[in-house]
C-alpha positions as CSV (number, residue, x, y, z in Angstrom):
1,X,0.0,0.0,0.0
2,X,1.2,3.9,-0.7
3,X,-0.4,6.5,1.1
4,X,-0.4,10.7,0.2
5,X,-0.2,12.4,3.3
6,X,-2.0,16.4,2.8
7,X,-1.5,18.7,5.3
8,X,-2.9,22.1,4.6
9,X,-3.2,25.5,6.3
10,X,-1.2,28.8,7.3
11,X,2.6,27.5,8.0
12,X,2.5,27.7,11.8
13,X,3.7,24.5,12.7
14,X,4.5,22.4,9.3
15,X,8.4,22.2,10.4
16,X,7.0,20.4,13.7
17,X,4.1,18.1,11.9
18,X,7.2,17.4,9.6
19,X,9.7,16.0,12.0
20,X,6.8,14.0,13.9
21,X,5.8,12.5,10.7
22,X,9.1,11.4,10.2
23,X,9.7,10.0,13.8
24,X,6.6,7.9,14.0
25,X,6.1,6.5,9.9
26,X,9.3,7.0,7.8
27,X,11.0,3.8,8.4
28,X,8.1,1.3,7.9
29,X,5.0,3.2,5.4
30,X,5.2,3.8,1.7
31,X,3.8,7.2,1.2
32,X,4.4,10.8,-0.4
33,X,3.3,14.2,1.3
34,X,1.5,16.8,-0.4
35,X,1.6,20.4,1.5
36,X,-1.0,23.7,0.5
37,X,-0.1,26.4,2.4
38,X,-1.4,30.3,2.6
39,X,1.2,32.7,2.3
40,X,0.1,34.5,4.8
41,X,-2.3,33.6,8.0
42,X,-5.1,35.8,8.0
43,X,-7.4,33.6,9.9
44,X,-9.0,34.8,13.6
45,X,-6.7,32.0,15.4
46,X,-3.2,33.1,13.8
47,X,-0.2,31.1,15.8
48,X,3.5,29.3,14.9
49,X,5.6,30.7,12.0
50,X,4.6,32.5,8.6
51,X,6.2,31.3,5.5
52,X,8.6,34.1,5.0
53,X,9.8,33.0,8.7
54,X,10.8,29.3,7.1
55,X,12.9,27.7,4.6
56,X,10.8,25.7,2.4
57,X,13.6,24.7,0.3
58,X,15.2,23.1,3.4
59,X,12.1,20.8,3.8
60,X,12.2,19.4,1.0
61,X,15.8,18.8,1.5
62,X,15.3,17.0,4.7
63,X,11.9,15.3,3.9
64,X,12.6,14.2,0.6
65,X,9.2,12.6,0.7
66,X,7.8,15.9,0.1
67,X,6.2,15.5,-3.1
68,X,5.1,19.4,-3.9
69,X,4.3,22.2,-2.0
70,X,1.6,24.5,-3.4
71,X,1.6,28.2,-2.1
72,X,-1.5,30.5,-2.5
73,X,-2.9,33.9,-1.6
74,X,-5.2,33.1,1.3
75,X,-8.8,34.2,-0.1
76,X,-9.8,37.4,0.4
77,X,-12.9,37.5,2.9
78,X,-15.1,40.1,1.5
79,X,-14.5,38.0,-2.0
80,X,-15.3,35.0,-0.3
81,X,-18.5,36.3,1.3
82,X,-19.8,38.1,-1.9
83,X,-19.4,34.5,-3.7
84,X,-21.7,33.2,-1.1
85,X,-24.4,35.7,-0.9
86,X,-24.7,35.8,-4.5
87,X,-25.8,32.5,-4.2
88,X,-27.5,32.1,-0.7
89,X,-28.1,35.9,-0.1
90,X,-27.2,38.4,3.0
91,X,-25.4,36.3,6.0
92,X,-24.6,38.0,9.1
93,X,-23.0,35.4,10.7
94,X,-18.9,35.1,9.6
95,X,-17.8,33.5,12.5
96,X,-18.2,30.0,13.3
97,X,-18.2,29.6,17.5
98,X,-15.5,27.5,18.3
99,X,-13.8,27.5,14.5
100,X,-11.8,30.2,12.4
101,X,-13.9,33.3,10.0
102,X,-15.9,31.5,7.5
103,X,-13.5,32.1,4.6
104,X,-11.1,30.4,6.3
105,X,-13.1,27.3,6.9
106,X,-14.5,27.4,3.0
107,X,-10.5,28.1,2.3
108,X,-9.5,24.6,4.2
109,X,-11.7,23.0,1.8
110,X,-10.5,24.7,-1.2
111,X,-6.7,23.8,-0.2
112,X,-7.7,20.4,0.3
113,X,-9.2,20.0,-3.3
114,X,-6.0,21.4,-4.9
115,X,-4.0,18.6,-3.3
116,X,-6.2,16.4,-4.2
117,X,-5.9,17.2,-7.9
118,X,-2.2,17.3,-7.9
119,X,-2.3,14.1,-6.6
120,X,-4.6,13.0,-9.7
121,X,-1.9,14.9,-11.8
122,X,0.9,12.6,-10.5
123,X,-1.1,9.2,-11.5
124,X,0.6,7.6,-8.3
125,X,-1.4,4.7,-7.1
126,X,-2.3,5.8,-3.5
127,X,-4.6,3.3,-1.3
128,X,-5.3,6.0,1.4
129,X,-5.6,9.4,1.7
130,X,-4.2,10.9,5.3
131,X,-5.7,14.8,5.7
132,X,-3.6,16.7,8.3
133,X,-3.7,20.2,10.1
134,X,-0.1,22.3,10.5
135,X,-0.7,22.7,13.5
136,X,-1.5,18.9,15.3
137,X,0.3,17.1,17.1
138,X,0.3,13.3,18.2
139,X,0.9,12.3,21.9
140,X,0.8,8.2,21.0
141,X,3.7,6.5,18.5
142,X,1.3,3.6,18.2
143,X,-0.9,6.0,15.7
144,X,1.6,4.9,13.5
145,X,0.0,1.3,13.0
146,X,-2.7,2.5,11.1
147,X,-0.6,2.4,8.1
148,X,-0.1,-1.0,8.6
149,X,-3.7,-2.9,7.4
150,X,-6.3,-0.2,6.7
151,X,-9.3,-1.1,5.7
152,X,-10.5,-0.1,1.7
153,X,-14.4,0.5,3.1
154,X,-13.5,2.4,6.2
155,X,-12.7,6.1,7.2
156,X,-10.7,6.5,9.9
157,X,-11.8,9.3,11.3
158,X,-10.5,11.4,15.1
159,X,-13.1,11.9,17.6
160,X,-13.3,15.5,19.1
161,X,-15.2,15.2,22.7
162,X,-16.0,18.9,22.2
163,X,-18.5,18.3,19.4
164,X,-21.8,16.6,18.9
165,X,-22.2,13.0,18.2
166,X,-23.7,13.9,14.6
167,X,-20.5,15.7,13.4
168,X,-17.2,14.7,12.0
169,X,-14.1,16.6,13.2
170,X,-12.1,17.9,10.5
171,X,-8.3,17.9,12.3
172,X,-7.2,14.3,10.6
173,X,-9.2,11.7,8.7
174,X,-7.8,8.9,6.8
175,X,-10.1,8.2,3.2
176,X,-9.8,5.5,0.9
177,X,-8.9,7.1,-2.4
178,X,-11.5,6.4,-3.4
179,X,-14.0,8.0,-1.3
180,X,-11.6,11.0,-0.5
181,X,-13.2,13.3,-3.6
182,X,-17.3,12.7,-2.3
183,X,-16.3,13.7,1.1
184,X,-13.9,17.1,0.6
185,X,-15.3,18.1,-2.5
186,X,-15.4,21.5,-2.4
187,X,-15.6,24.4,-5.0
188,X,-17.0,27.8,-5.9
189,X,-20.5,27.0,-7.5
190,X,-23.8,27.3,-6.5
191,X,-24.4,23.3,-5.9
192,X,-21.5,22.9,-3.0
193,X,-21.7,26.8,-1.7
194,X,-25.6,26.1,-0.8
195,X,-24.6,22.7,0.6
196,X,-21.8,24.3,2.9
197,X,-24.6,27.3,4.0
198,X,-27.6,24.6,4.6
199,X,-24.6,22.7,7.3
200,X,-24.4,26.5,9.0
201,X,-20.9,27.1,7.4
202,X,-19.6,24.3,10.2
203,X,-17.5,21.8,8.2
204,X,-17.9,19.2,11.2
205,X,-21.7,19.6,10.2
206,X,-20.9,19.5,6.4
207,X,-18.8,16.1,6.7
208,X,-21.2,14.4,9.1
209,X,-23.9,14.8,6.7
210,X,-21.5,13.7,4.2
211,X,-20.1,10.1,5.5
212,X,-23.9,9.8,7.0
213,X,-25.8,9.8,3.4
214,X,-23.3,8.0,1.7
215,X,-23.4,5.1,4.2
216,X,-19.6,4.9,4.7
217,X,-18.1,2.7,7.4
218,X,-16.2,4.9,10.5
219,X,-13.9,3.8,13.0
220,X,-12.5,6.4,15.4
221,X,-8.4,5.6,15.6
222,X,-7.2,9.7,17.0
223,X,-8.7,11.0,20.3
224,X,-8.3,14.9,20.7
225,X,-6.6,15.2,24.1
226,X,-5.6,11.6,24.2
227,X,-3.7,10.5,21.0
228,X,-3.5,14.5,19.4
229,X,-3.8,18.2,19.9
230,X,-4.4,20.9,18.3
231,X,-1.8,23.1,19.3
232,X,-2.9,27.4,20.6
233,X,-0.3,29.6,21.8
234,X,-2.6,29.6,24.7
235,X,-3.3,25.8,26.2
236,X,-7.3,24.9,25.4
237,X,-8.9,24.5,29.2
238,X,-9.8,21.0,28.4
239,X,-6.6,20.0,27.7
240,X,-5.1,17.6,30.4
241,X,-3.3,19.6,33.5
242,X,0.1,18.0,32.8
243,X,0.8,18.9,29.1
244,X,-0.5,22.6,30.0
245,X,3.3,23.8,31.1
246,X,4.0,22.2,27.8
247,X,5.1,25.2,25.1
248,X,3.5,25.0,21.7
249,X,7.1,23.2,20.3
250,X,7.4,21.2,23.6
251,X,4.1,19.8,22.4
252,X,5.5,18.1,19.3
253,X,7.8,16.0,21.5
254,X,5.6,15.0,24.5
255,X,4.4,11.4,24.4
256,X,1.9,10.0,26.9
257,X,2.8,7.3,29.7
258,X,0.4,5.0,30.5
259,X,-0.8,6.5,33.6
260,X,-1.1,9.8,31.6
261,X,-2.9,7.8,28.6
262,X,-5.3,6.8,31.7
263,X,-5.9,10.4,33.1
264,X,-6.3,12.5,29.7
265,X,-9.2,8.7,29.1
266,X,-11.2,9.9,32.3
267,X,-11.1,13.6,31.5
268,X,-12.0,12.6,27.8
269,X,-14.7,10.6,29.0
270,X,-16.3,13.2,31.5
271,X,-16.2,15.8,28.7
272,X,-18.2,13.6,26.3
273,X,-20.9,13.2,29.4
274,X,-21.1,16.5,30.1
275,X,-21.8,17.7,26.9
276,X,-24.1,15.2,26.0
277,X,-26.4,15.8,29.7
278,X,-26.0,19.7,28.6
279,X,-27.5,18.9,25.3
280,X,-30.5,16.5,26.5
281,X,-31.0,19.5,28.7
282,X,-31.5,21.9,26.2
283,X,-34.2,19.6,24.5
284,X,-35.9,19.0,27.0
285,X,-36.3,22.8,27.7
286,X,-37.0,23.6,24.2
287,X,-40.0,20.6,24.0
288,X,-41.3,21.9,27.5
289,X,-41.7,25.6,25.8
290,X,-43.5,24.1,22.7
291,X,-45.5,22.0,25.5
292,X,-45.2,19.0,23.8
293,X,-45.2,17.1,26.9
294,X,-47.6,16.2,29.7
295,X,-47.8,17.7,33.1
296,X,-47.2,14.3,34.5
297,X,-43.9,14.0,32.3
298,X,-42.9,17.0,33.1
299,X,-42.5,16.6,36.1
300,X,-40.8,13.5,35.8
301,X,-38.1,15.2,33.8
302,X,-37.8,17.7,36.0
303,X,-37.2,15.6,38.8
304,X,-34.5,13.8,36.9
305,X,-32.5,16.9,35.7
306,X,-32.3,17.9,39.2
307,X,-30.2,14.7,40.2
């Protein structure tokens, strides 16, 4: 099996996601790594290095498994948003809680697709398809045996305890080739700009729906805060206590121990509860305002949120 590897985004941390790469699959995995980055990082979240900061040419150099690097003007935001509202009219919301500005969510898509047709260009015969942030990090050197016997019906996908059970998270995903194109297809037309506004402009949203009509197998293989981060200037509350003295380049050498695999588990855990009792929560009080319940099961609810 050959994989392609696309990572995508603002520079920030490629040098990092680089060396990681290298660490945990160069010696035993067949694959070649495509890179799209923005010349700039004009997103809301900006962090890590620019591009004028690095030395591409010394990349490639060092990981000769780089296969191309494509560098683009990051799209302009009010160009973006006209696009859209000539299709799906006035929006007022450009910001996504919890994500970058819209254009730079419709941008990750966009970056992805170009990859994805330079990969077509090169007529190499990849199984898989491995979608990468600059900017993640992996806590667990056994991630690395997912190259070793992936399935050819299954999306391996990470599992973010932060976001419903509906969505897919969009920091890593490994796609059989095959499939990669009907899940991150993305362009400027009307067909795929009124899909991404009918998912709320949240591509978590966009690719649940996705894998969920097309009846694709998943199998969660990353945990976020277990097996990867996403790594802020500023450490995410969530995050477990003993990786937040960490600095953002410590992070990309920091491995679990078991008894830290265990502890960052329970947190994990608690988080998914919590959200989950929040949301039941919030339906409940939502069908008691439309009064679509009895008095008598009412007050049975009630009773039970109050434990």
């Amino acid at each position: 099996m050959k994989f392609a590897i696309f990572i995508s985004g603002p520079f920030r941390y490629l040098d990092k996601v680089l060396k990681q790469l290298d660490e945990l699959y160069a010696d035993n995995y067949n694959y070649d790594i495509y890179i799209h980055l923005w010349d700039s990082d004009k997103g809301n979240k900006k962090r890590g290095l620019e591009i004028v900061d690095s030395n591409l040419n010394e990349l490639t150099l060092v990981y000769p498994r780089i296969k191309k690097i494509v560098i683009e003007e990051q799209p302009d935001e009010k160009e973006v948003i006209e696009i859209i509202e000539n299709v799906v009219g006035k929006i007022t919301q450009k910001n996504i809680v919890g994500h970058s500005c819209l254009t730079a969510m419709f941008g990750m898509f966009i970056a992805i697709n170009k990859l994805y047709d330079e990969v077509i260009l090169s007529q190499e015969d990849y199984s898989h398809i491995l979608r990468l942030r600059t900017d993640i990090s992996f806590h667990d050197k056994n991630l690395a045996k997912i190259f070793e016997s992936p399935k050819k019906d299954t999306i391996y996908i990470s599992l973010n305890p932060l976001i419903d059970d509906s969505k897919i998270s969009d920091h890593s995903m490994l796609v059989p080739y095959k499939y990669f194109s009907q899940i991150w297809k993305m362009q400027y037309n009307p067909t795929y700009i009124q899909e991404y506004y009918e998912s709320f402009f949240n591509p978590e949203i966009l690719l649940g729906k996705r894998i969920s009509s097309l009846s694709y197998k998943t199998e969660v293989v990353w945990k976020r805060f277990i097996n990867y981060n996403v790594v802020y200037p500023n450490h995410h509350q969530q995050e477990p206590t003993f990786i937040k003295s960490l600095s953002p380049n410590d992070m990309f050498n920091f491995y679990y121990n078991e008894k830290q695999k265990q502890i960052a588990l329970h947190d994990f855990n608690y988080i998914i509860d919590y959200r989950r009792t929040a949301t039941f929560k919030i339906f409940i009080i939502k069908m008691f305002r439309k009064n679509k319940f009895t008095s008598k099961i009412i007050d049975i609810i009630k009773s039970k949120i109050r434990r």
